[in-house]
C-alpha positions, 0 to 999 in steps of 0.5 A: 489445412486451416485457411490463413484467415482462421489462423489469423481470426484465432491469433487476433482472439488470443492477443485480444483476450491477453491485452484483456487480461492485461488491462484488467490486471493493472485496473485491479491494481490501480484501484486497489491501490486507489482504495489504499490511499483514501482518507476517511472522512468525519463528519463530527466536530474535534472533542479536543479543539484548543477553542474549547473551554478547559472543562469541556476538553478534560471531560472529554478526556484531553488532557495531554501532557508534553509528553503524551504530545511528544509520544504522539508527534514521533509515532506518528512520524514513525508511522508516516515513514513506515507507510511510505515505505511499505507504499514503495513496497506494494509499487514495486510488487506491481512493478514485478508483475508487470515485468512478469506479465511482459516477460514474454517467456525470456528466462532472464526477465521472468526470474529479474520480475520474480526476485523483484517480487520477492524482495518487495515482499519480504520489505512489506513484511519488514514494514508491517513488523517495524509498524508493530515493533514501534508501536509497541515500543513507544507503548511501553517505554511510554507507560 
């Protein structure tokens, strides 16, 4: 029979290695979702600035009529709505798994984390269509 402090050495081994695999599983997702969010950075001047000269701005080819800022002004709105749900969407993937991971085994909460992943899914894979489909949309109604 195995003495009490072996049994205790290996219990305190496995909770160390499953609070481990927790710490890095939430780091991974805090990073990943740190390196969703980050903004490039451009170290040139704007080719279309108003300050310039009308001739320089349509060598560059700026010349935007109302409708084109019109276009531009409701994809991009679309598109910020769109981001934004498909952000909520990846929080709640997140939040399933953690749910997952600290379910402990309870078959109520493992199937409430797994539907919850589910439909967080299937709303990013609505958001990534919207995305597609409005685009397209605004292209082609544009001209």
């Amino acid at each position: 029979m195995p003495k009490a402090g072996t049994i205790l050495r290996k219990a305190t081994k496995m909770k160390s290695r499953k609070l481990l695999k927790t710490f890095l599983a939430i780091t991974m997702c805090v990073l990943g979702l740190g390196s969703m969010l980050a903004l490039p950075t451009f170290a040139e001047a704007n080719p279309c600035d108003p300050d310039l000269p009308e001739a320089v701005r349509e060598a560059n080819g700026c010349t935007h009529t109302s409708s084109d800022a019109f276009e531009s002004t409701l994809t991009g709105i679309l598109n910020g709505i769109i981001g934004a749900s498909s952000l909520v969407a990846v929080i709640f993937i997140l939040i399933g798994g953690i749910n997952y991971m600290t379910s402990a085994g309870d078959a109520g909460k493992v199937a409430k984390a797994k539907s919850t992943i589910l439909y967080a899914t299937i709303g990013l894979a609505v958001c990534v269509l919207a995305f597609a489909i409005v685009n397209w949309a605004i292209g082609a109604i544009a001209g």
